[in-house]
C-alpha positions in Angstrom: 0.0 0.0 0.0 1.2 3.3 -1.0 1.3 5.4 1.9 1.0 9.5 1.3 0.6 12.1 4.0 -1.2 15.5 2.8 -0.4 18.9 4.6 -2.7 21.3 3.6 -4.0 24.5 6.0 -7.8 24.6 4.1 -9.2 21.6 5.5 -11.8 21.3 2.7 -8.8 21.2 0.1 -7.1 18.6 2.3 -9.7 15.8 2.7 -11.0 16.4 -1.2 -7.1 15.7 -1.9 -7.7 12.6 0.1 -10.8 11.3 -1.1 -9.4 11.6 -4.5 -6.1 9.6 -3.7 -8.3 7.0 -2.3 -9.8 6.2 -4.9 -7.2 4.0 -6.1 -6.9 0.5 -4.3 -3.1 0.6 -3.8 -3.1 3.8 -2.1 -3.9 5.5 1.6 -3.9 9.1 1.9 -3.8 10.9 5.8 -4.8 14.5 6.2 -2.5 16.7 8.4 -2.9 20.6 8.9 -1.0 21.0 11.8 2.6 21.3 11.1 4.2 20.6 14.1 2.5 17.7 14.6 3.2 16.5 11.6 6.8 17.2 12.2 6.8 15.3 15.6 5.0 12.1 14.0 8.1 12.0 11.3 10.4 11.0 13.9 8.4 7.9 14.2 6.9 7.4 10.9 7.7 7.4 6.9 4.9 7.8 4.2 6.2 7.1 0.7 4.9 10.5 -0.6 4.5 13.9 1.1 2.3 16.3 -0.6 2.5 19.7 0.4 0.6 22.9 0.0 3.0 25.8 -1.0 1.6 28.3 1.2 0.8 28.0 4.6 0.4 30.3 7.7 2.5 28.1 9.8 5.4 27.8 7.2 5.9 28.0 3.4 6.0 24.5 1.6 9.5 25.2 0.8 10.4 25.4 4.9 8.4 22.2 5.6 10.2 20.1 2.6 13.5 21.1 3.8 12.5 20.1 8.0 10.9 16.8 6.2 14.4 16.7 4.2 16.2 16.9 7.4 14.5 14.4 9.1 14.0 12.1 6.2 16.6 13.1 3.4 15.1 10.5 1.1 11.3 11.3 1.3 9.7 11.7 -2.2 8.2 15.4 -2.2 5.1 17.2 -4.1 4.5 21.0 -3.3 0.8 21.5 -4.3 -0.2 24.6 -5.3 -2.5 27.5 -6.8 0.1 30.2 -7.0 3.3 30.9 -9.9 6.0 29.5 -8.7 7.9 30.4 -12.2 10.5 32.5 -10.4 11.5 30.6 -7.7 11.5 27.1 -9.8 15.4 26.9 -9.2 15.0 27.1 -5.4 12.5 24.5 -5.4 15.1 22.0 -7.1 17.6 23.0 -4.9 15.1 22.2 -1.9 15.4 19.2 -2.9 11.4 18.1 -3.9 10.6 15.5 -6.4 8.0 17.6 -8.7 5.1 20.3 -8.6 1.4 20.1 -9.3 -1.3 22.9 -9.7 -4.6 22.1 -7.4 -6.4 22.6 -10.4 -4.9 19.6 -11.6 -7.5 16.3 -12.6 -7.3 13.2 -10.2 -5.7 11.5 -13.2 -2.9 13.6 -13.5 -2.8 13.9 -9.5 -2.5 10.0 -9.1 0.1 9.6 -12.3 2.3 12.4 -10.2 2.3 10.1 -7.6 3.3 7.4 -9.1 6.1 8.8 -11.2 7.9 10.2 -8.1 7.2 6.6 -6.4 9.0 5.7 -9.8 11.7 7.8 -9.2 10.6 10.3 -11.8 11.0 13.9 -11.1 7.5 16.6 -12.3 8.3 19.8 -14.4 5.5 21.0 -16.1 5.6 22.1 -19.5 5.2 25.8 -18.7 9.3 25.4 -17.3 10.7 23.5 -20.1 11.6 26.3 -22.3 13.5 27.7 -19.3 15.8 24.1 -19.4 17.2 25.4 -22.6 20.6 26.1 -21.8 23.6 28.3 -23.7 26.6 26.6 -23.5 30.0 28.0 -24.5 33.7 26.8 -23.3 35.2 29.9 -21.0 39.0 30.9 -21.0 40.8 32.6 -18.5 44.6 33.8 -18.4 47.2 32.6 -15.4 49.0 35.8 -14.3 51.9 34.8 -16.2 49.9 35.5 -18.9 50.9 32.6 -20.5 49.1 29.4 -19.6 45.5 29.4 -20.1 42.4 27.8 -17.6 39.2 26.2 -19.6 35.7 25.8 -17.4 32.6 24.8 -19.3 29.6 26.9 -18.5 26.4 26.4 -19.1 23.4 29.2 -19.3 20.2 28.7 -19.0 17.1 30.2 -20.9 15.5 32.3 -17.6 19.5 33.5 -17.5 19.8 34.1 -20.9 16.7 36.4 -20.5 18.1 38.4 -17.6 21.2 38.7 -19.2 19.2 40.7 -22.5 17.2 43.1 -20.5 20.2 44.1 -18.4 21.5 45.0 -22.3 18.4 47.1 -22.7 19.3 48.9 -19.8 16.4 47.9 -17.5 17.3 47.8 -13.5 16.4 44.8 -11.0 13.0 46.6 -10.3 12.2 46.7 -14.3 13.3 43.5 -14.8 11.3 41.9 -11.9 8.1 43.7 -13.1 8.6 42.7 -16.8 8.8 39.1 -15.7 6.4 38.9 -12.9 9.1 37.8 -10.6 9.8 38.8 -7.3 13.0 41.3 -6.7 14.7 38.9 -4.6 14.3 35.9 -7.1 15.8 38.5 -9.7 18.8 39.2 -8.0 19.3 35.5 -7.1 19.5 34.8 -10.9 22.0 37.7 -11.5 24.2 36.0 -8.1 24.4 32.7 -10.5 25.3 34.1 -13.8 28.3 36.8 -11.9 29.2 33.1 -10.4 29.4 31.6 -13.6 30.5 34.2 -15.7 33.4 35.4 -12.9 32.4 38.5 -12.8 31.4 41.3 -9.8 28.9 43.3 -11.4 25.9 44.0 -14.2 28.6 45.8 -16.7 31.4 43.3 -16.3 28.6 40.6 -16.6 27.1 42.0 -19.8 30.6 42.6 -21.7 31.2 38.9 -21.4 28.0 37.8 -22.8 28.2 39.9 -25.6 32.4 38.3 -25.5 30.9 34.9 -25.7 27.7 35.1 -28.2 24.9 34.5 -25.6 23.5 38.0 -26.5 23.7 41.0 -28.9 24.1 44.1 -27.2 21.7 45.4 -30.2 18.8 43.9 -29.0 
């Protein structure tokens, strides 16, 4: 029997999501909308697959993955959710989930989630996989002797491809956020990775080696 544990603060939300998962023969859902509890059970029980509601009053979804990570750093995790979660996709990854799924989604496509991460399978929806297109170019940097040479491969992704052209059309963190219905903080996140990878300090320094390297045309 598959066992899965739903945390969810609207109750109503919570027991449908149950009654739904039920429906199949190999599976038992529990309802839990108390976190700490749930938290306190953990140390004495495993479910096979945690489903989560992003946004809770307690905690986000995101703080209760990473205490369920902690605690179990193998359990198979869902965030369920009703808001865009398009700008903070990367930070999900690194949290370590298995997959995400709208609460608009059909029963069908609820229990097939399931069973995919049960599978080992990890959920992107489609809406993201434009943003797993990645840039990819071979960077070279001098020794101080100026005369041996240090290659690093570097790949850039499609969401830092994008921030990388507006910066070329001048637009500032507060622009850009607006422009692509992301949050400030998630913009300057992205911009920390690409200085990372690009070995640079700064917006300028970052934009003179993407136009160096191809990934954009400073005439766009």
């Amino acid at each position: 029997m598959i066992q899965i544990i739903i945390v969810d603060d609207h109750q109503l939300v919570g027991e449908g999501t149950k009654k739904m998962i039920e429906l199949e023969k190999d599976m038992s859902a529990t309802y839990s909308g108390d976190v700490n509890m749930l938290l306190n059970d953990l140390r004495h029980k495993q479910y096979d697959v945690y489903l989560l509601d992003m946004n809770m009053p307690q905690c986000s979804g995101i703080e209760l993955a990473k205490s369920i990570m902690k605690i179990h750093n193998k359990a198979k995790i869902i965030l369920y959710t009703g808001f865009e979660y398009l700008s903070i996709f990367n930070l999900l990854i690194d949290t370590g989930i298995s997959g995400i799924l709208s609460k608009s989604a059909s029963q069908q496509d609820l229990i097939m989630s399931i069973r995919s991460v049960i599978n080992g399978y990890t959920l992107i929806p489609v809406s993201l996989l434009k943003q797993l297109r990645v840039t990819e170019f071979v960077y070279e940097s001098a020794q101080e002797n100026n005369s041996l040479h240090s290659t690093s491969r570097v790949t850039i992704s499609q969401k830092e491809k994008e921030l990388l052209e507006y910066i070329a059309k001048g637009k500032n963190n507060k622009q850009i956020a607006d422009d692509l219905y992301m949050s400030l903080r998630a913009v300057e996140y992205n911009l920390t990775k690409i200085f990372k990878k690009l070995k640079v300090t700064n917006r300028s320094e970052a934009l003179a080696e993407a136009v160096r390297h191809g990934i954009v045309n400073i005439n766009i």
